[in-house]
C-alpha positions in Angstrom: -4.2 -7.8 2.5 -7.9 -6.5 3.0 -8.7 -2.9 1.8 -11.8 -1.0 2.5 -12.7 1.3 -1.1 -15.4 4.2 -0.7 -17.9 4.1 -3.7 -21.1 5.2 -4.3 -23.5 2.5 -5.7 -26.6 3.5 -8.0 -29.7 1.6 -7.5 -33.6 1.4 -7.7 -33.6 3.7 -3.9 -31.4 6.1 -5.1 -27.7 6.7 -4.8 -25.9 5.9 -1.6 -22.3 5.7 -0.4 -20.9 2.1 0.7 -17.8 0.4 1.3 -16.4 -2.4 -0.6 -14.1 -4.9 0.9 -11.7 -6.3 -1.4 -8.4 -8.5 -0.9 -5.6 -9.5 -2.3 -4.1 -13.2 -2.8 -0.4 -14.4 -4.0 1.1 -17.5 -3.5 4.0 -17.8 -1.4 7.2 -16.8 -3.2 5.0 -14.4 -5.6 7.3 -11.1 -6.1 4.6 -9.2 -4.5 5.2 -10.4 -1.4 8.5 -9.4 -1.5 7.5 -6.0 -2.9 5.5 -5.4 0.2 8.4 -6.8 2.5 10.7 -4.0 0.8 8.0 -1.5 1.3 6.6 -2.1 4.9 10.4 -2.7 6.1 11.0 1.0 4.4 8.1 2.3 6.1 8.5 1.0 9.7 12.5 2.5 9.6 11.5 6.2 8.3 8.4 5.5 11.0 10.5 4.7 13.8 12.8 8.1 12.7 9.2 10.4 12.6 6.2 9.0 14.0 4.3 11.4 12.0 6.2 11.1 8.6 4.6 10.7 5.8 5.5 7.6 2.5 4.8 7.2 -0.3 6.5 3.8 -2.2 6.2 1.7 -5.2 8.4 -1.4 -5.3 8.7 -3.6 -9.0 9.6 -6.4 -8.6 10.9 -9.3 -11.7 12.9 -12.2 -11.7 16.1 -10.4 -12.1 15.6 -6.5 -10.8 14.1 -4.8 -8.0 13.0 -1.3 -8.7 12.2 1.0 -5.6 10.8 4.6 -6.3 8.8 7.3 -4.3 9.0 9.9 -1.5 9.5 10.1 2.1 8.0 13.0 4.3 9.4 13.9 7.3 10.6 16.8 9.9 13.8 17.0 10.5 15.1 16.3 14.3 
């Protein structure tokens, strides 16, 4: 998973705003994995109910419980 983070970098020239790329690596089987199977499966349903709705998910995962919490968005049909 890439993810682009705004920051602002102070230097010799001055401040300026850049971008930092940064990733994420687990080895297969890793529980986060399966917390962002949970998630994105979550997502896609309530985003196939309101293209514009709206998520907002955490998912803990350990070796014996799954924990899902957060809020869904959406307009009524």
């Amino acid at each position: 998973m890439f993810k682009m983070t705004p920051a602002l970098h102070r230097g010799g020239m001055g401040e300026r705003r850049v971008s930092l790329l940064t990733s994420e690596c687990t080895t297969a089987g890793h529980p986060d994995k399966f917390a962002d199977q949970i998630t994105d499966a979550a997502v896609d349903d309530m985003l196939r109910q309101d293209a514009h709705g709206r998520a907002g998910i955490e998912v803990l995962v350990t070796s014996t419980m799954v924990v899902v919490s957060g809020e869904f968005h959406t307009n009524p049909c």
